[in-house]
N, C-alpha and C positions, 0 to 999 in steps of 0.2 A: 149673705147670711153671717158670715163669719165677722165680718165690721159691724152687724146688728151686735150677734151675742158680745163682742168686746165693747160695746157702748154699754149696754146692760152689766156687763160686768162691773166697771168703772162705775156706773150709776150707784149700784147696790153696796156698794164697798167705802159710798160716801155718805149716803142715805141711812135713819132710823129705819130699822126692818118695820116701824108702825107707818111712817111715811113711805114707804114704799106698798106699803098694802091701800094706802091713799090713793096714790099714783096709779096702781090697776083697776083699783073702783072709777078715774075718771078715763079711765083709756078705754074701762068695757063699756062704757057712756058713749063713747066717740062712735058716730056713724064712719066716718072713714078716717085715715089718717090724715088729711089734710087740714080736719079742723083742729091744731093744734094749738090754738090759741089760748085755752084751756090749761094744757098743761103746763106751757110758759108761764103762766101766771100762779099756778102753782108753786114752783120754784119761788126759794126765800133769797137766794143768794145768785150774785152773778153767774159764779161758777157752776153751780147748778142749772142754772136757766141756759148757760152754755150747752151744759150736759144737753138738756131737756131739749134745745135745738137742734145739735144732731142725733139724737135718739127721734125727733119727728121726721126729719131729712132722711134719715138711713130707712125708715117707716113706711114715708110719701114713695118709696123705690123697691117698697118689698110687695111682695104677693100675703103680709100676713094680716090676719083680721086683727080687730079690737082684743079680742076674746083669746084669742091664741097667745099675743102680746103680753096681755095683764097676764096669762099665767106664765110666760116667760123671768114676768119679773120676781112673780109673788114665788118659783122654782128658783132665781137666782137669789135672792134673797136669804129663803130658809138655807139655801145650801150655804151660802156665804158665813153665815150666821152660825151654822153648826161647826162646821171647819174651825170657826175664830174662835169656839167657845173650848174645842178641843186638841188646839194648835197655841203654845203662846214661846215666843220669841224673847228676848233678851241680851242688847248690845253686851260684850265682854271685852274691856280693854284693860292692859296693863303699858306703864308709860307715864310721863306728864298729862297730869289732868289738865282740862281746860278750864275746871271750876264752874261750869256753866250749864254742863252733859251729864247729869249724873249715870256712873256706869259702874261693875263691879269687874276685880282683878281675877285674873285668871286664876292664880291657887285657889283663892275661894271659892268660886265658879266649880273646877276638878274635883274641890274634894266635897262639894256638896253632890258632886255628879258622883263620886264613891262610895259618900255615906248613908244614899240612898238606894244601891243595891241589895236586893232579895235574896236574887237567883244567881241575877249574872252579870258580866259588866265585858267590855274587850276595848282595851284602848291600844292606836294605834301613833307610834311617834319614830322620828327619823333616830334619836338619838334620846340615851336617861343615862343621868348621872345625877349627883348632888339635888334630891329631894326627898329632903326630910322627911318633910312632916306629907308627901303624896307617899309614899312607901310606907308611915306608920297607916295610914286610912286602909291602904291594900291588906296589909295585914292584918286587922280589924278585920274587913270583909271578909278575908280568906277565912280567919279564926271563928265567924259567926256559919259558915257555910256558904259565900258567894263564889262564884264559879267565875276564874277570871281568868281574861284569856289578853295577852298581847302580842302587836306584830310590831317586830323592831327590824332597824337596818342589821343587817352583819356588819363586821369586821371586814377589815382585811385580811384576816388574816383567812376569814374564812369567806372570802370571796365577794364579800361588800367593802363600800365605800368610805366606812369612818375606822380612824385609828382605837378608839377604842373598844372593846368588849363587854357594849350595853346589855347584850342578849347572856353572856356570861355570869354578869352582873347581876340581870335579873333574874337567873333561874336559881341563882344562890341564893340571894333574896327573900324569892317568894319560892319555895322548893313545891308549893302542888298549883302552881300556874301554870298555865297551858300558854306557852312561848312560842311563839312562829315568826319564821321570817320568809320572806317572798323567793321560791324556790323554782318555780319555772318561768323564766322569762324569755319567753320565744320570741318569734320578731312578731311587732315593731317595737316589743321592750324589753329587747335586750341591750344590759347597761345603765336599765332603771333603776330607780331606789325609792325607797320607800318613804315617802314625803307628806303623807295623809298625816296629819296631826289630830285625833280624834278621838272621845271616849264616850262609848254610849253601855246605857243602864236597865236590865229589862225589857228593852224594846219600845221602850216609854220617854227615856230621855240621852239626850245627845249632848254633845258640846263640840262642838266642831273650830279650828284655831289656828295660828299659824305660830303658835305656842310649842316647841319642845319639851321634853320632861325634863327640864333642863333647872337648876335656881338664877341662872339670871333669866330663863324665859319666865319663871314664876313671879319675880320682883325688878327688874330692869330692864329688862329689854320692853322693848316699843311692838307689842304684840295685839292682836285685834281677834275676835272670835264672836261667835253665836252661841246662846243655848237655849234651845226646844223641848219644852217643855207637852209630850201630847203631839197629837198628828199621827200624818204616815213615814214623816220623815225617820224619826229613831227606827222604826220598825224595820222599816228598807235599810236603813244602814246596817243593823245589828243581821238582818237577815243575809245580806250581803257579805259581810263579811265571815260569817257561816260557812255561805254557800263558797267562798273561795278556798276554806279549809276542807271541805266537802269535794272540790271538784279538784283537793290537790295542790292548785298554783299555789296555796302556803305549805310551805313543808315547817312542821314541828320538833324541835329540840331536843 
């Protein structure tokens, strides 16, 4: 069953949701699976007809009817469908362009993921120093009423691993941010640090990176990231990270 639904999956994720509604009108046709002939010829393109071969193969081996099948697809489908319409993605690089990839830099990326908070926003980074113009956006947000919250490494001084005093930095900063750094680290992470580079907005949008608050992460260094626009994903992140202030393992400033 499980090699069916991943053919189906793969199918529907290639396929117009109209053509796949195609596709189950001739499968609820099919007296059994073996006459597949039908749906081979269906298929416009190799790779498709590939699909559409082991989608008959995995078929000819199931116990499932016609009838069952087409609404396997016509359910994989709308669901596929709905996911993509409220889920969208977006390469983030900063670095030498290839000139051939269009993609956009990470400053730009962060402070469109700032200047579009409401409510709330919580970014998490190893290290913040020298950023301008992401510091003026926080402040904006903060000054319009966004509730912002971030986790930084410590200090050495104060029991983390970088020399300087990001988290110092920023609470002077931004005086009504809610500052956290990662305060219980029992085994098996003890000695860990805080390496998530992330800032997500509302529960609606993400940017996920291996980007610093850093200005040479925002204009030279060779940094790669995502942002999610929609989905479950910001939701779980922003909830997440909630829930680690909630159950403590952040202790706050």
């Amino acid at each position: 069953m499980d090699n069916l639904l991943n053919i189906i999956s793969n199918l529907v994720s290639e396929i117009p949701p109209e053509r796949i509604e195609q596709l189950a009108n001739i499968v609820r046709d099919q007296n059994e699976p073996h006459s597949s002939e039908t749906l081979e010829d269906w298929a416009l393109t190799p790779l498709i007809k590939e699909r559409i071969c082991e989608l008959s193969a995995c078929w000819r081996s199931s116990e499932i009817s016609s009838e069952q099948l087409a609404g396997m697809l016509l359910g994989a489908s709308h669901t596929y469908q709905n996911v993509k319409s409220k889920s969208n993605t977006e390469l983030v690089w900063t670095g030498p362009s290839s000139k051939l990839i269009a993609t956009r830099k990470t400053e730009q990326v962060l402070l469109e993921v700032i200047n579009a908070a409401n409510k709330k926003i919580f970014i998490t980074s190893f290290v913040a120093y020298d950023v301008g113009s992401i510091m003026a956006a926080l402040t904006m947000a903060s000054k319009k009423g966004v509730n912002i919250s971030m986790l930084l490494e410590s200090s050495k001084k104060h029991g983390g691993e970088i020399s300087i005093d990001a988290i110092g930095f920023m609470k002077e900063a931004l005086p009504t941010a809610k500052i956290y750094f990662w305060d219980k680290k029992e085994e098996p992470f003890s000695g860990g640090k805080v390496h998530a580079k992330a800032a997500v907005t509302d529960e609606n949008i993400c940017f996920i990176s291996s980007a610093n608050l850093t200005g040479h992460a925002m204009g030279k260094n060779m940094e790669a990231g995502i942002l999610i626009r929609g989905g479950t994903i910001p939701e779980k992140l922003h909830k997440h990270l909630d829930a680690l202030v909630t159950t403590k393992i952040l202790g706050r400033i």
